[in-house]
C-alpha positions as CSV (number, residue, x, y, z in Angstrom):
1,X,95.7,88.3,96.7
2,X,96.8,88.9,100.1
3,X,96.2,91.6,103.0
4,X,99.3,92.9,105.2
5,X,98.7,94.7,108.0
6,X,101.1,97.0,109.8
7,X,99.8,97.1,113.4
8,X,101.8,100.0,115.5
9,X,101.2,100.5,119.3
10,X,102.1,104.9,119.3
11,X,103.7,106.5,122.2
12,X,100.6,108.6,123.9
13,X,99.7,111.4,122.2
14,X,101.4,110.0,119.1
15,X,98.6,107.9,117.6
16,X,96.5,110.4,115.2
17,X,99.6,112.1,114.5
18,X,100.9,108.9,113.3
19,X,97.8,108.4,111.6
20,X,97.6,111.3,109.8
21,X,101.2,110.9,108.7
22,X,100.4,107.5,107.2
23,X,97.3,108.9,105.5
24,X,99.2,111.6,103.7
25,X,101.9,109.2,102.6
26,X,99.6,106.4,101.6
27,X,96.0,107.9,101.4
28,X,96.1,108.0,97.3
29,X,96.4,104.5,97.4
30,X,93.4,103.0,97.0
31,X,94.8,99.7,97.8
32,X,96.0,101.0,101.7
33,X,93.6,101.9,104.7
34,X,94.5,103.7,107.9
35,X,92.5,102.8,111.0
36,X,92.5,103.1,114.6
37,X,91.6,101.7,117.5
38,X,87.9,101.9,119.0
39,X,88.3,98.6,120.8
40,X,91.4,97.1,122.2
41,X,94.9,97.9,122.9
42,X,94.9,102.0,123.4
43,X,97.0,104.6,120.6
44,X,96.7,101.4,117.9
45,X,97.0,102.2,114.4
46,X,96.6,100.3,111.6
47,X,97.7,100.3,108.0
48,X,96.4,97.5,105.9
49,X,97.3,97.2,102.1
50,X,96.6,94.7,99.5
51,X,98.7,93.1,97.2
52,X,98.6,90.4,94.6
53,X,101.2,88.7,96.0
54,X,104.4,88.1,98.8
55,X,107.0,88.7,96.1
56,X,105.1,92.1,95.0
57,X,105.5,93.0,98.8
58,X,108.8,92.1,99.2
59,X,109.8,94.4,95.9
60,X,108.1,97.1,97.7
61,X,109.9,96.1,101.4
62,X,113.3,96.2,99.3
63,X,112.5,99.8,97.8
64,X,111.5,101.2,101.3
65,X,114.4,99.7,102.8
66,X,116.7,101.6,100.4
67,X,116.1,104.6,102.3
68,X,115.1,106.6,98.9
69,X,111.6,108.3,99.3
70,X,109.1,107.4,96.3
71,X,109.9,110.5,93.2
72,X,106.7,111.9,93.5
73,X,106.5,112.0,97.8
74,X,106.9,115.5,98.4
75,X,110.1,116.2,100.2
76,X,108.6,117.7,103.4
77,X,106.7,114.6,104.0
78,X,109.3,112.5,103.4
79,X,111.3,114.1,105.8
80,X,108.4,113.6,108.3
81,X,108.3,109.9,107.5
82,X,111.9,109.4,108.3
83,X,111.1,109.8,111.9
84,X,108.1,108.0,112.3
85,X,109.3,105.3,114.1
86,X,110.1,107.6,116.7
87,X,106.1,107.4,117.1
88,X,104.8,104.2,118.3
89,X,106.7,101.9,121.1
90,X,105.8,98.5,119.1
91,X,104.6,97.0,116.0
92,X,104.2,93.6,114.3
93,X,102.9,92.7,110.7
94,X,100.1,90.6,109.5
95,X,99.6,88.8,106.3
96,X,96.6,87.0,105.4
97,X,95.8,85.1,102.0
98,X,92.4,86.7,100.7
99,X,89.9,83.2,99.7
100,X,88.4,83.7,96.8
């Protein structure tokens, strides 16, 4: 099992609206949790996702990167998603092995 974090520094002013965006998209998941900052670096927000393994995350890296929203994203969302990188400055990902 791994964790993958999505860390994203927002432009001010953009960080719950990023939040909330990532939320709606991802918030059925129960495998995906949205958080932001209460200590450190200002306007962060975090997804983190688990998955059972790098090649499961890749699949799902490969399908985003099509550019096709999921089938069952509603369209007005996924029109919303499309410019969400015009929300945060930075990002980097994280990937940790979960010890069992």
């Amino acid at each position: 099992m791994l964790i993958v974090r999505e860390i994203f520094v927002a432009k001010p002013g953009q960080a719950g609206k990023l939040a909330k965006l990532f939320k709606r998209v991802f918030g059925h998941d129960p495998n995906v949790r949205i958080m932001t900052d209460s200590v450190g670096d200002y306007n962060t927000v975090v997804m983190e996702m688990q998955v059972g393994s790098l090649a499961e995350f890749e699949k799902s890296m490969e399908e985003y990167k099509s550019g096709k929203p999921h089938p069952s994203m509603n369209p007005e969302v996924a029109e919303e998603m499309s410019k969400y990188t015009e929300m945060y400055l930075y990002g980097r990902r994280e990937i940790f092995r979960i010890e069992e």
